[in-house]
C-alpha positions as CSV (number, residue, x, y, z in Angstrom):
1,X,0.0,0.0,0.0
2,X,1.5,3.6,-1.0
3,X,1.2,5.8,1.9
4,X,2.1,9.2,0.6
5,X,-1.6,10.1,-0.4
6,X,-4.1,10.7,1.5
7,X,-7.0,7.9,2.5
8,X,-10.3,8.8,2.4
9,X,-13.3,7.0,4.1
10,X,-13.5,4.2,2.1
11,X,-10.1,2.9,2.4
12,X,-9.8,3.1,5.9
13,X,-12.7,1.1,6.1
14,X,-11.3,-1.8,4.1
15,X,-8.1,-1.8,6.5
16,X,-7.7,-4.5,9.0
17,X,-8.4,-3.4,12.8
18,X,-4.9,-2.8,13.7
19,X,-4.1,-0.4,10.7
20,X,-7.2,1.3,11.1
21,X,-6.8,2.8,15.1
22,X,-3.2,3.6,13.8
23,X,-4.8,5.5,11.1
24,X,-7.5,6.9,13.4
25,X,-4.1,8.2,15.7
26,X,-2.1,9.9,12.8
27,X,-4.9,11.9,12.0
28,X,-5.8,13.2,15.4
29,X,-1.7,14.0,15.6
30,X,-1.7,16.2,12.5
31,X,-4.9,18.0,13.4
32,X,-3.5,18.6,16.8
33,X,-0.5,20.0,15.0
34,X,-2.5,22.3,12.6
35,X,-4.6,23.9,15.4
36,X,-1.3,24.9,17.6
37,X,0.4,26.4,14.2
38,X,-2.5,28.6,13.9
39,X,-2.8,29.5,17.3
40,X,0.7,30.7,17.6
41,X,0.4,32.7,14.6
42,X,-2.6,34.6,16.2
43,X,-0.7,35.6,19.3
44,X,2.9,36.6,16.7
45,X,0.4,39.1,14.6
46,X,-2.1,39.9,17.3
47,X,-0.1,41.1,20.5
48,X,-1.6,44.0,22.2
49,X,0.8,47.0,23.0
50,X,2.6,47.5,25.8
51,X,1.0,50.1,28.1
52,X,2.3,53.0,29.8
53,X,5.0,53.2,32.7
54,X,3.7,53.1,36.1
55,X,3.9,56.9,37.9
56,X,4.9,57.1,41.1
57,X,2.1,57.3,43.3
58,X,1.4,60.8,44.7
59,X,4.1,62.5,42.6
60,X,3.1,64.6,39.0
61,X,6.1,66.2,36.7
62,X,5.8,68.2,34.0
63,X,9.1,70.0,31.8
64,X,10.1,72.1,34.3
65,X,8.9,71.1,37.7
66,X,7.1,68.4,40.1
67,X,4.5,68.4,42.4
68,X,3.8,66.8,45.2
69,X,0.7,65.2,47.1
70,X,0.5,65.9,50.6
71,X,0.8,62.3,51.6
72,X,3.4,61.1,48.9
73,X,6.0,58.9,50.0
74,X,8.4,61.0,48.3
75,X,8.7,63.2,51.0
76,X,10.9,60.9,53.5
77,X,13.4,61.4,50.8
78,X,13.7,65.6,50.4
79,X,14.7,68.0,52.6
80,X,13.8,71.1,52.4
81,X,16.1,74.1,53.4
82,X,16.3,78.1,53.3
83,X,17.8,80.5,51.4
84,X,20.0,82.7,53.4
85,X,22.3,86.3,52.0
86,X,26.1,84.8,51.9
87,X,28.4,86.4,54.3
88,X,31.9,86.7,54.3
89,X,33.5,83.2,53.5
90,X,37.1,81.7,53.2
91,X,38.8,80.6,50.2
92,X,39.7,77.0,48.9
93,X,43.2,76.0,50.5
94,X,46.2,76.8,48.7
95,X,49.5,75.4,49.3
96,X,51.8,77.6,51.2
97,X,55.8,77.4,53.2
98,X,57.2,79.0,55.5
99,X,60.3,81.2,54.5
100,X,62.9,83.1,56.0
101,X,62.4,87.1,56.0
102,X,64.8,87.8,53.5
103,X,64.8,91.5,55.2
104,X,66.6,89.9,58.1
105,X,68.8,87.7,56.8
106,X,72.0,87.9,55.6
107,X,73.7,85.9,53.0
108,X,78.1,85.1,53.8
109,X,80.9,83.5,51.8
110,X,84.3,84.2,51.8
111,X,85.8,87.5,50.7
112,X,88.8,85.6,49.4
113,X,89.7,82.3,47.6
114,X,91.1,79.5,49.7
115,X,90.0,76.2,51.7
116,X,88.2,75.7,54.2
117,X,90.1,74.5,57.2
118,X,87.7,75.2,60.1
119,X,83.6,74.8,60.3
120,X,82.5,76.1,64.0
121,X,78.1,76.4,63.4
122,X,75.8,73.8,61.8
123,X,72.8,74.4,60.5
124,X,70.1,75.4,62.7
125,X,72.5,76.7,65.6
126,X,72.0,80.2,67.3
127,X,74.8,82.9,66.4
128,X,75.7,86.1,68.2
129,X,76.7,88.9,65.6
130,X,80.7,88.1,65.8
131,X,80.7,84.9,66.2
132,X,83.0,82.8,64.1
133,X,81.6,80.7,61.7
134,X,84.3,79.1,59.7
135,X,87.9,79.3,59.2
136,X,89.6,79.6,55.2
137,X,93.6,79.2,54.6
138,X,94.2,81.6,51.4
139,X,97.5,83.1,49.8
140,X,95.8,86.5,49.3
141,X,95.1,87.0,53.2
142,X,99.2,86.2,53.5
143,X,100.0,89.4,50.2
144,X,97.6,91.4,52.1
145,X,99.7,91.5,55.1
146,X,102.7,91.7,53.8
147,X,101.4,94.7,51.8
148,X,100.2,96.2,55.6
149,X,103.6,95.0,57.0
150,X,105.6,97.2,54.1
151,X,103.4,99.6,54.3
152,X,104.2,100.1,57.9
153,X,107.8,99.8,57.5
154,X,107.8,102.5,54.6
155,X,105.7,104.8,57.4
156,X,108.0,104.3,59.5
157,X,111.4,105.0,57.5
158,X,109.5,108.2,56.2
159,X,108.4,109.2,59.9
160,X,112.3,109.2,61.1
161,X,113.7,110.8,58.1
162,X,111.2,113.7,58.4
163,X,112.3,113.8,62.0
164,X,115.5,114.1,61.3
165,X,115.3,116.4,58.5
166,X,113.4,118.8,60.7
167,X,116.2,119.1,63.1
168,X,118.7,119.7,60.6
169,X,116.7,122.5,59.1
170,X,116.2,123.9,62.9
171,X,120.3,124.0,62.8
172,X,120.4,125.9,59.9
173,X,122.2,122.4,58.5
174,X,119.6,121.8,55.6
175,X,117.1,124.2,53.5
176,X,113.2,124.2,54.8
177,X,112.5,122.8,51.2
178,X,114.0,119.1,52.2
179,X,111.7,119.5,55.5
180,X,109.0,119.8,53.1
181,X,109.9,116.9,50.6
182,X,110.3,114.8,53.8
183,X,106.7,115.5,55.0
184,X,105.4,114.8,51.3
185,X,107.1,111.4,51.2
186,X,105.9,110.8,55.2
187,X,102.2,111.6,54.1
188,X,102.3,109.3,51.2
189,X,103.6,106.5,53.1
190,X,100.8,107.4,55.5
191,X,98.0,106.8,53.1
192,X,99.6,103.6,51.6
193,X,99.3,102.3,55.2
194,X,95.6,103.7,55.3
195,X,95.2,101.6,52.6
196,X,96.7,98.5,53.4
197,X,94.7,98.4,56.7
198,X,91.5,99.6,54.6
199,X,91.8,96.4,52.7
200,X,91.8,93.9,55.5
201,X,89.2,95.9,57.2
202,X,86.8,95.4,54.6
203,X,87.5,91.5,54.8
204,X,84.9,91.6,58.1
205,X,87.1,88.7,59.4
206,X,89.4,87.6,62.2
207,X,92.9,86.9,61.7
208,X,95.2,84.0,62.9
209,X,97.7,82.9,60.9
210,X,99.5,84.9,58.3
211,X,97.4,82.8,56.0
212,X,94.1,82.5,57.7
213,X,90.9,84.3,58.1
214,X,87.8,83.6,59.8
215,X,84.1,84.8,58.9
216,X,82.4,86.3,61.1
217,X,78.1,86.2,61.6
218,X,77.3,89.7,60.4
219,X,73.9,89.5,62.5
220,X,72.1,87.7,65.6
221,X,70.5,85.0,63.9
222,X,70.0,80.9,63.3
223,X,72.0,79.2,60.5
224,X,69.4,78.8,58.5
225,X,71.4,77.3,55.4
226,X,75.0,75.4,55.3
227,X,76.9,74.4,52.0
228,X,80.5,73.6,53.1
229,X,82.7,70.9,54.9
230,X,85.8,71.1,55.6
231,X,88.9,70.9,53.2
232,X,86.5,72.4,50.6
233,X,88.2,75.0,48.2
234,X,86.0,77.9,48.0
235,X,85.9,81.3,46.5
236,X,84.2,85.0,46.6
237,X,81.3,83.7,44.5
238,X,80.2,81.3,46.1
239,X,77.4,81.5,49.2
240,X,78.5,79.3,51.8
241,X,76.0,80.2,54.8
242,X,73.2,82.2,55.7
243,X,71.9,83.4,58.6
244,X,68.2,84.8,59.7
245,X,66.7,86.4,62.8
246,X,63.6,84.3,62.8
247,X,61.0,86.3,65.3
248,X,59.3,86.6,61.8
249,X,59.0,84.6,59.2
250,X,56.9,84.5,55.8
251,X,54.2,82.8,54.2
252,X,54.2,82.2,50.7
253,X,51.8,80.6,48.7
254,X,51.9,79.6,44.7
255,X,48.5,80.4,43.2
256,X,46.8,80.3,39.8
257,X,46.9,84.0,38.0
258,X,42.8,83.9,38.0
259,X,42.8,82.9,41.7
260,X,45.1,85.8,42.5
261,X,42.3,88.0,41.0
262,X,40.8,91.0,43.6
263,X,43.7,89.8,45.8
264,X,45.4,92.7,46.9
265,X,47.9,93.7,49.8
266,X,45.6,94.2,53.7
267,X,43.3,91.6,52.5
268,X,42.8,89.0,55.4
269,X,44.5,85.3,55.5
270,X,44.2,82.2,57.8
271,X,47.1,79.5,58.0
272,X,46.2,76.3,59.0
273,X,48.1,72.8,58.9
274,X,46.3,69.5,58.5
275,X,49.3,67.6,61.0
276,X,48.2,70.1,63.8
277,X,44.4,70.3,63.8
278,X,44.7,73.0,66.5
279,X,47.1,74.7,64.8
280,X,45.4,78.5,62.9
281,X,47.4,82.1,62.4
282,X,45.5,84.7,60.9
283,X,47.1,87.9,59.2
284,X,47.4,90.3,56.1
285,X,48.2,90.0,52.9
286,X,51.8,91.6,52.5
287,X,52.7,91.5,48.8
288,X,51.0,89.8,45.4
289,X,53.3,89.6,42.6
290,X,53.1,91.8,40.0
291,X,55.3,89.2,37.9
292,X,53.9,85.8,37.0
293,X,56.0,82.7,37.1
294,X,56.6,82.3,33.5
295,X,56.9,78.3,33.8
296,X,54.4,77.5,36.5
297,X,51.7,80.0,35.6
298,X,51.8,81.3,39.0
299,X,51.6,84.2,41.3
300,X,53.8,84.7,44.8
301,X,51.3,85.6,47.7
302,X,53.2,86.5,51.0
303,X,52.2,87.2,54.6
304,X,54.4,88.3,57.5
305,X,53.9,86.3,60.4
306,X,54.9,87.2,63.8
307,X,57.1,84.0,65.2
308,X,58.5,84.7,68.5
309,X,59.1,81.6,70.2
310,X,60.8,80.7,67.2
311,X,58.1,77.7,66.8
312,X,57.4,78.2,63.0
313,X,60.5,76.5,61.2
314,X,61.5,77.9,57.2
315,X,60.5,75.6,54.8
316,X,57.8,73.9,57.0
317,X,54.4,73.3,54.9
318,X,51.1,74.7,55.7
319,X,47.3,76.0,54.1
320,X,46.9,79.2,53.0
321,X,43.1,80.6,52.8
322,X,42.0,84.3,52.0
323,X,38.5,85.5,53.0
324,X,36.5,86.7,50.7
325,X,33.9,89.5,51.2
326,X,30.2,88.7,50.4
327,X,29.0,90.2,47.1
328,X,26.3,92.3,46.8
329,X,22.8,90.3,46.4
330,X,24.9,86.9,47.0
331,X,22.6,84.3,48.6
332,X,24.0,81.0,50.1
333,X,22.5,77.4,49.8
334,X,23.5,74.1,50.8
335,X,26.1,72.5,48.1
336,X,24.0,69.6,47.9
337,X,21.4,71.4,46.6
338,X,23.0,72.0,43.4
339,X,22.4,69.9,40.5
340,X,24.5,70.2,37.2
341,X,24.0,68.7,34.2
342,X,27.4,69.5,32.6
343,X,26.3,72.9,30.8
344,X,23.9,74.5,33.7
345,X,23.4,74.6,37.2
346,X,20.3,74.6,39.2
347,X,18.5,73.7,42.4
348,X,14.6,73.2,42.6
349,X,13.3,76.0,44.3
350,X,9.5,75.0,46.4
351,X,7.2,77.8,45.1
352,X,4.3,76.5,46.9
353,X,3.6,73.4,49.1
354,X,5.1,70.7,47.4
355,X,5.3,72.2,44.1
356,X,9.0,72.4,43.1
357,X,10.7,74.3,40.0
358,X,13.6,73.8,38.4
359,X,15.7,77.3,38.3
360,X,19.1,77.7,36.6
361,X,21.3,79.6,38.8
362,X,25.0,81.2,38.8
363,X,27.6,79.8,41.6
364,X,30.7,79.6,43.0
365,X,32.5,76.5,44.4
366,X,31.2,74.6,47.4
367,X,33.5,75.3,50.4
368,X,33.2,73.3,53.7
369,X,29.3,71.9,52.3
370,X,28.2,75.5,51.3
371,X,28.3,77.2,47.8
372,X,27.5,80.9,47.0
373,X,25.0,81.6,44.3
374,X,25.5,85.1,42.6
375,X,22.5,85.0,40.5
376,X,18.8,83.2,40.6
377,X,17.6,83.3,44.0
378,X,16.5,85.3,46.6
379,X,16.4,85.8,50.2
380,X,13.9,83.5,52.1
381,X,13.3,81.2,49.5
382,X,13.0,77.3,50.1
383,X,15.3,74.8,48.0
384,X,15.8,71.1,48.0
385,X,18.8,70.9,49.8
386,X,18.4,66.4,49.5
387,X,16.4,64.9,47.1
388,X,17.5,66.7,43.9
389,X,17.8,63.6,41.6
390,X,14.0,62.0,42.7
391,X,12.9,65.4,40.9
392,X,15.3,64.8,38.0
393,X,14.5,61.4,37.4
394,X,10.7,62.5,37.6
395,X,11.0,64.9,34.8
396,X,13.3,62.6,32.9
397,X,10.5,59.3,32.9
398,X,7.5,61.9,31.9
399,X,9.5,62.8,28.6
């Protein structure tokens, strides 16, 4: 029997019992088969849309702003605070050193080439102005005194021969014009041993040996910087030590050319240093560069700080802050109330009872959780201080 046609009635009937409930089955299969084909391409070409987003119960946006229900659960996340006039406030922190007054210090090398055979101070010792400070063995100390020592010699041949001349001209031995030669050459000899003495004077140093001088502190002071050892050749150019009276110090800070704008000398500045939370030294403004730095972009800001106990150290590390004087009509908020979205800043500003607009708004930076808004609100207003992005989010799902 073929089996790839179809049997009608009359064929099945002439099939033995077996064949014929196997028959019966395959048809019931296929039929089966058909029906769930067609059903599934009902539900493929007949799906119903999807419907709209739930809303949040209690809670309405529109483009700008939100409202509230009275009951809305909304609430336990916002917080609601005031708008109050910005006073005076402080400035970000800038990084700022101590330094040594350069107005009272005083910079010393050696006024002559030579080595150094003696170092009596280290740095960060107390010195007394004429205290030694090192010792240097040079050639030129020993020509300078044997120009002093000739010098002396040549004063004193000149001194005896005008004495001697002046008596023989008293005698009547010699003419009064060979008294007057003799003073000439005695006054010359003079000044050449003005001069000789002039030039070791000016040295500022001790002497020893015919070959060694000593430097001498200049000033009451602390060593505040050392660059020699002994045995180290040295010479006039070179600066080997300095030394600083201390009861002052300054503060300078490195700042940004547009943060140094409206700074000015008298404006007020805090120090502060993070190791010492205790630690705070307010004072003025003593100089802003008129020169910036032409590598680092910067501006020098100094202060003059009064030091004396000696407990602020050169080159110690510290914040520098400058307060800066409310503007006029400046309001201040809460910084988490501000909400950016890269081009604008805003905060949602309650207008009535739980209706909230979005307003743009001009500001500063935060300091210390506040910021300073120049332009878009007023005194006594209400803004979302917490909460800012449930209110974004809002307006973002009803577009």
């Amino acid at each position: 029997m073929a089996w790839g046609r179809f049997m009608n009635h009359g064929d099945i009937a002439a099939l033995p019992p077996a064949t014929k409930t196997l028959s019966s089955t395959a048809t019931m299969l296929l039929g089966a088969a058909f029906c769930g084909l067609a059903a599934l391409g009902a539900l493929s070409f007949h799906q119903a849309p999807p419907g709209e987003p739930p809303r949040a119960g209690g809670m309405k946006a529109g483009e700008q702003d939100v409202t509230l229900a009275q009951g809305a659960p909304q609430w336990a996340a916002l917080r609601i605070g005031t708008v109050k006039p910005a006073g005076a406030a402080w400035s970000d922190a800038f990084p700022a050193r101590f330094r040594v007054d350069e107005s009272r210090a005083a910079r010393i090398g050696t006024p002559l080439a030579g080595r150094v055979t003696r170092v009596l101070v280290e740095l960060g010792d107390p010195v007394k102005a004429g205290q030694p400070l090192f010792s240097v063995t040079s050639a030129d100390v020993a020509a300078l005194r044997v120009e002093q020592q000739r010098a002396q010699v040549e004063r004193s041949v000149a001194q005896e021969k005008h004495d001697r001349i002046a008596s023989m001209v008293e005698a009547h031995a010699l003419p009064g014009k060979d008294e007057m030669e003799a003073g000439a050459q005695l006054r010359e000899a003079e000044l050449g041993l003005r001069l000789a003495n002039a030039k070791l004077a000016s040295l500022r140093v001790s002497t020893g040996a015919d070959n060694e001088l000593t430097v001498l502190s200049p000033r009451d002071g602390v060593v505040v910087e050392k660059s020699l050892l002994a045995a180290q050749q040295v010479s006039p150019d070179q600066k080997l030590m300095e030394v600083a009276d201390t009861s002052e110090v300054w503060a300078v800070a490195e700042i940004f050319e547009s943060d140094a704008q409206g700074l000015a000398p008298g404006a007020r500045a805090r120090l502060t240093r993070a190791e010492l939370p205790g630690f705070s030294c307010d004072a003025k403004v003593d100089m802003v560069s008129s020169v910036v730095d032409p590598e680092a972009h910067t501006v020098s800001v100094r202060m003059v700080v009064p030091n004396p106990d000696h407990s602020l150290r050169p080159n110690t590390y510290v914040e520098m802050r400058f307060e800066q004087p409310a503007q006029p009509g400046a309001m201040e908020i809460a910084a988490s109330a501000l909400v950016s979205d890269g081009a604008e800043k805003y905060v949602y500003v309650e207008q009535e009872r739980g209706h909230f607009v979005r307003r743009q708004v001009v500001a500063g930076s935060a300091s210390r959780n506040r910021v300073v808004v120049t332009s878009g609100l007023k005194d006594g207003e209400r803004v979302v201080e917490e909460g800012s992005a449930l209110l974004d989010n809002a307006i973002a799902l009803s577009h």
